[in-house]
C-alpha positions in Angstrom: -16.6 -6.0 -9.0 -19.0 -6.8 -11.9 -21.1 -3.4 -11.4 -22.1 -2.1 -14.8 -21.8 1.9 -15.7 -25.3 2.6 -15.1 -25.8 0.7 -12.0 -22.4 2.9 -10.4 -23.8 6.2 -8.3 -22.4 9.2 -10.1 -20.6 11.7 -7.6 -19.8 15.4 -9.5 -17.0 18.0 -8.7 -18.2 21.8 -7.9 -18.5 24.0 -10.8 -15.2 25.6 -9.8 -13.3 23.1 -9.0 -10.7 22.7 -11.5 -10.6 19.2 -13.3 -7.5 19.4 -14.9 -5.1 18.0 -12.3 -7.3 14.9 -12.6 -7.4 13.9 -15.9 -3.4 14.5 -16.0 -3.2 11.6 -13.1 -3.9 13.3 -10.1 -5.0 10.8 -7.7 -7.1 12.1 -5.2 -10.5 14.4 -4.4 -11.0 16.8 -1.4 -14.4 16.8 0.3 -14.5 20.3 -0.3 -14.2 20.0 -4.3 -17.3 17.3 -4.5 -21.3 18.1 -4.3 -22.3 16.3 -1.1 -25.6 15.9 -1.2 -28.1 13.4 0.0 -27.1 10.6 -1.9 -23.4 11.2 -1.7 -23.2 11.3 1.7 -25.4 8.0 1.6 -22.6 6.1 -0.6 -21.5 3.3 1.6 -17.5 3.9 2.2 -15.3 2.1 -0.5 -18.1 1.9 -2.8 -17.4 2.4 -6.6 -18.6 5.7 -8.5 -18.1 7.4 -11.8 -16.9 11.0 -10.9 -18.0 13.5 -13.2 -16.6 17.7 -13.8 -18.8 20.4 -12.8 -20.1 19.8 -16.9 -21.4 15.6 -16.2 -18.2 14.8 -18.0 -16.7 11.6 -16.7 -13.6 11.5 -15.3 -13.2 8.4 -14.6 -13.8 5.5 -12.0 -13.4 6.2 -8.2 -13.7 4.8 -5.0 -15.6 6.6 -2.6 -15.5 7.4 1.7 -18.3 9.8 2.6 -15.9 10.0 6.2 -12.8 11.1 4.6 -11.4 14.3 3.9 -10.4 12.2 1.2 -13.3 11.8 -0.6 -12.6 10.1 -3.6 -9.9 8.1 -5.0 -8.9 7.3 -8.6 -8.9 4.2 -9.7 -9.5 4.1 -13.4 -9.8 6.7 -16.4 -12.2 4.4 -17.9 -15.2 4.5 -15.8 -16.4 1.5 -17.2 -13.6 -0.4 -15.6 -14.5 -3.9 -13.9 -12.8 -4.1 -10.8 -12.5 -7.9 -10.5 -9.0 -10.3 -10.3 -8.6 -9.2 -13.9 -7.8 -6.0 -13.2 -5.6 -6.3 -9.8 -3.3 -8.5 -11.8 -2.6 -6.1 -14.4 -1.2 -3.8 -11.7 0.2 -6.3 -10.5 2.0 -7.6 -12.8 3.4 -3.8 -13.7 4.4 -3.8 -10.3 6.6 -7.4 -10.4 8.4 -6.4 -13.8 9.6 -3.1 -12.3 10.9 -4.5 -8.6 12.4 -7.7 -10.6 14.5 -4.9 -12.6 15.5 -3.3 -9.6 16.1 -6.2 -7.0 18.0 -9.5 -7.4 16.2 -11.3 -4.8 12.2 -11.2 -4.2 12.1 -8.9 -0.7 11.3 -5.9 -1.4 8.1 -3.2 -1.3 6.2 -5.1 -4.4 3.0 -2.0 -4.4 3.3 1.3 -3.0 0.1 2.7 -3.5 -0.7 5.3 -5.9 2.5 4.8 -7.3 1.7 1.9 -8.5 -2.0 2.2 -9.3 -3.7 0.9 -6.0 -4.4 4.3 -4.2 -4.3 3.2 0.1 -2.7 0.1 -0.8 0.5 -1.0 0.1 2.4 -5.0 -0.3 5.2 -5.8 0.8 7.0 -9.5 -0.4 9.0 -11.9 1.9 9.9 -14.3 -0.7 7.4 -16.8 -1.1 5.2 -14.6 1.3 3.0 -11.3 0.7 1.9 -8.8 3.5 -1.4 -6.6 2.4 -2.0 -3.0 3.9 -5.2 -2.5 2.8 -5.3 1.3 4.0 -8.4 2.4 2.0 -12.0 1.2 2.6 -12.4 0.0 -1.3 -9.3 -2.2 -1.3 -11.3 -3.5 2.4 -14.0 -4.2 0.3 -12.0 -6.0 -2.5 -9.7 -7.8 -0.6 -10.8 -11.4 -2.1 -10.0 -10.3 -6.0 -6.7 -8.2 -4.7 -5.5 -11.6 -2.9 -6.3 -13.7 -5.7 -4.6 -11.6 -8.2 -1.2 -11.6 -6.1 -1.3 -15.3 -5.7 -1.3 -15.8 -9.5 1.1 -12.9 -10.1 3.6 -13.8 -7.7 3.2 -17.1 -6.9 2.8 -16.0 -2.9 1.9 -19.2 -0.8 1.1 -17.0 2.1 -0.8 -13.9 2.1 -1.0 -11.5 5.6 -3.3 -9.3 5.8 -1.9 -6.0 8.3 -4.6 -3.9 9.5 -2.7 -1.8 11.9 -1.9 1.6 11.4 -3.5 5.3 11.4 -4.7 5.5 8.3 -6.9 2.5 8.5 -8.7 4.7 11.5 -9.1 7.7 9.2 -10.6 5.5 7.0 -13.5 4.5 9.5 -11.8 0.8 9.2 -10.8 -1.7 12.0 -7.3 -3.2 12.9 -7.9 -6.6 12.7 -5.5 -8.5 11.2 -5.2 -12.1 9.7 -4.4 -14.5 7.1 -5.9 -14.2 3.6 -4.1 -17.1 2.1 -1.5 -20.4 2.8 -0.1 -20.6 6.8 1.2 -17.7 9.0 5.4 -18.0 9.9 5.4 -19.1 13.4 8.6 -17.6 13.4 10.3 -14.1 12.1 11.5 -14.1 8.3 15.1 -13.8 7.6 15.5 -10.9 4.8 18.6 -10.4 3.1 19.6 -6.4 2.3 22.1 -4.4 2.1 24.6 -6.9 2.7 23.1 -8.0 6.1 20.3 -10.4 7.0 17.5 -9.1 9.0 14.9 -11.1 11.0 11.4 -9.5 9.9 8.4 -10.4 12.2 5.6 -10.6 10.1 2.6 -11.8 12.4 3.9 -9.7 15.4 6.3 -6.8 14.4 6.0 -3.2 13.5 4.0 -2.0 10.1 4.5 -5.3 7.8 7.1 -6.5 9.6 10.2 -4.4 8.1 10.4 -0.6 6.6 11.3 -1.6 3.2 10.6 1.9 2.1 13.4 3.2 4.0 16.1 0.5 1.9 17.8 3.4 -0.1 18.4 5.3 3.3 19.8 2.4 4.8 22.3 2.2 2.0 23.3 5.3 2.0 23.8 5.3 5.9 26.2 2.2 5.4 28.6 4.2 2.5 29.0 6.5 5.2 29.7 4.0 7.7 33.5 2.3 7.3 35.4 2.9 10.9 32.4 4.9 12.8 30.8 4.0 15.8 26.9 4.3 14.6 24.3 4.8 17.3 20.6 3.7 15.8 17.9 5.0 17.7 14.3 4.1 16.8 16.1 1.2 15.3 13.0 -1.5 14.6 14.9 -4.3 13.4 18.5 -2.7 13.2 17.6 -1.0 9.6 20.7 1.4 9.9 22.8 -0.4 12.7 23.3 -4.0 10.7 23.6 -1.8 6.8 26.0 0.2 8.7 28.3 -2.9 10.3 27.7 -4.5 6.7 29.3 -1.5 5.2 32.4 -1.3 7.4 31.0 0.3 10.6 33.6 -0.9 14.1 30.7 -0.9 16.2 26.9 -0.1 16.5 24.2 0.0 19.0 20.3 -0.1 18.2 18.2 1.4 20.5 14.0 0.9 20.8 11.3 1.8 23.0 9.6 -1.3 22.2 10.7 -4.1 23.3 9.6 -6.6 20.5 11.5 -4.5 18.2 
């Protein structure tokens, strides 16, 4: 987004609210610490805006939901910052050179937020496939630069976008799904983990199709698992059930309310 400084609405904290815990990285701002007046309130939801102390001292560059109890997100220290493909790919590319430390193959959660500088947004990567949470109304908005930033970072020949979720209706945003880049899988993903392969559904299925965040838990649950007789309830795809039978389990059964888990 090519907005210059001055053309950017200013929002200010309270006098007493305490600026510290943002300029030390905190993320976020609480309706109740901002001035909503007039033209706050008018700020169209996602909308960039330099946030300022109780002084007119900027902070830095946020986005901006006049509906949330979430006010304001941080998206830059430098309030000049131009949010364009630029930008998204630096994160980006943070993001790749940590997960390719950690994981041999590429399935894994590739952004998880705020940890990795994209407050609301989450990715999650299938191999040569990316699915997009875009759980805040300014990644909503910027949707187009964020997809062609992880195309050139990743090399991702399909993009999904997910739109389901709660936090999408806190954020005043709809759940419509769809397909930001390359052709959707007419067919569920095999993803191998933990030893075992599991079949992720990534047009159809539960959040992007498989709980990567829950990985280290599944691990864990399978070095626990040689001889037992494992009962997985809630199971999704069999997340603790196949780990558990990869690690040694003699039997497991998965168990879900919903029957295209």
């Amino acid at each position: 987004m090519s907005q210059s400084l001055f053309e950017l609405p200013h929002v200010r904290l309270k006098p007493k609210s305490d600026a510290r815990p943002l300029r030390r990285g905190f993320p976020w701002v609480y309706a109740g610490d901002l001035v909503t007046d007039r033209r706050t309130r008018a700020i169209a939801p996602g909308a960039l805006a330099v946030l300022e102390d109780g002084e007119r001292n900027a902070l830095g560059l946020v986005a901006v939901n006049p509906a949330s109890k979430l006010i304001c997100r941080m998206l830059d220290p430098d309030p000049a910052a131009q949010l364009d493909e630029a930008w998204f790919a630096a994160r980006l590319r943070r993001a790749l050179d940590l997960r390719e430390r950690l994981f041999e193959a590429p399935f894994y959660r590739l952004v998880h937020a705020e940890a990795d500088g994209l407050p609301g947004v989450v990715i999650d990567r299938f191999g040569d496939i990316c699915v997009v949470q875009p759980n805040a109304a300014w990644a909503e908005r910027l949707i187009e630069p964020l997809a062609a930033a992880l195309a050139a970072v990743t090399g991702a020949t399909t993009i999904l976008k997910n739109a389901g979720g709660r936090t999408r209706t806190l954020e005043g945003l709809d759940d419509v799904s769809g397909l930001l880049r390359g052709h959707a899988p007419e067919a569920p993903v095999p993803v191998p983990m933990n030893g075992a392969t599991y079949m992720a559904d990534l047009t159809g299925g539960q959040k992007t199709g498989l709980f990567f965040d829950q990985r280290p838990n599944h691990a864990f649950a399978a070095r626990l698992a040689p001889g037992a007789r494992v009962l997985d309830v809630f199971s999704h795809v069999g997340g603790f059930s196949l780990a558990a039978l990869a690690g040694g389990a003699a039997s497991a059964l998965a168990v879900d309310g919903s029957a295209p888990a």
